[in-house]
C-alpha positions in Angstrom: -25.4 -200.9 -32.5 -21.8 -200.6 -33.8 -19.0 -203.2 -32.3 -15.4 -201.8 -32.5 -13.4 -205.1 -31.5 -10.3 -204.0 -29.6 -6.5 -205.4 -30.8 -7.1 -208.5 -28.1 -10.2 -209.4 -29.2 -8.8 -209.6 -32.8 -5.9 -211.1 -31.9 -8.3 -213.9 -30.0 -10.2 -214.0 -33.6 -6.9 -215.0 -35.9 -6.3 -217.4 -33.3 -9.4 -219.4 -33.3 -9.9 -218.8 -36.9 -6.8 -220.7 -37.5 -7.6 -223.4 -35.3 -10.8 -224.2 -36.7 -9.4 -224.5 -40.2 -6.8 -226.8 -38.9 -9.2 -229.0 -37.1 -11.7 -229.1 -39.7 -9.2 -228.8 -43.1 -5.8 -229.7 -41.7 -3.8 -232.5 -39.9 -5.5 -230.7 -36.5 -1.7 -229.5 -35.2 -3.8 -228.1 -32.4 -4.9 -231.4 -31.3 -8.9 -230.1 -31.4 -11.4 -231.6 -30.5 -15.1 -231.7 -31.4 -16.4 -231.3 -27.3 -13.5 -228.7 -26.9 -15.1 -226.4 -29.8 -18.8 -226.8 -28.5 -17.4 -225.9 -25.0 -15.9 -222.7 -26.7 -19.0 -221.6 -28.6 -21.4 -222.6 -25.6 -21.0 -219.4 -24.1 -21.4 -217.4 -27.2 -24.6 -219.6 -27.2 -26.1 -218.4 -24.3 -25.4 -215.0 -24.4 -26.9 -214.7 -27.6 -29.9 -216.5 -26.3 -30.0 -214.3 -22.9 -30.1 -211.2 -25.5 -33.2 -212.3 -27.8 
């Protein structure tokens, strides 16, 4: 199966890749938390569970 992200999706990926570093190697500008990135990856979760 071959994935072609579209310019949204991408744009959603910079985004959250640069919020994770900050969280986890920066002064966390974003203001992250720990519960507020296992909300955001529990969906992900489950739909690659529901897809086994």
């Amino acid at each position: 199966m071959r994935i072609i992200a579209s310019p949204i999706s991408l744009t959603e990926l910079k985004i959250m890749a640069e919020e994770l570093l900050d969280f986890f190697l920066g002064d966390n500008q974003f203001q992250s938390t720990e519960q507020a990135w296992r909300k955001y990856f529990l969906g992900f979760g489950l739909a690659a569970r529901r897809n086994k």
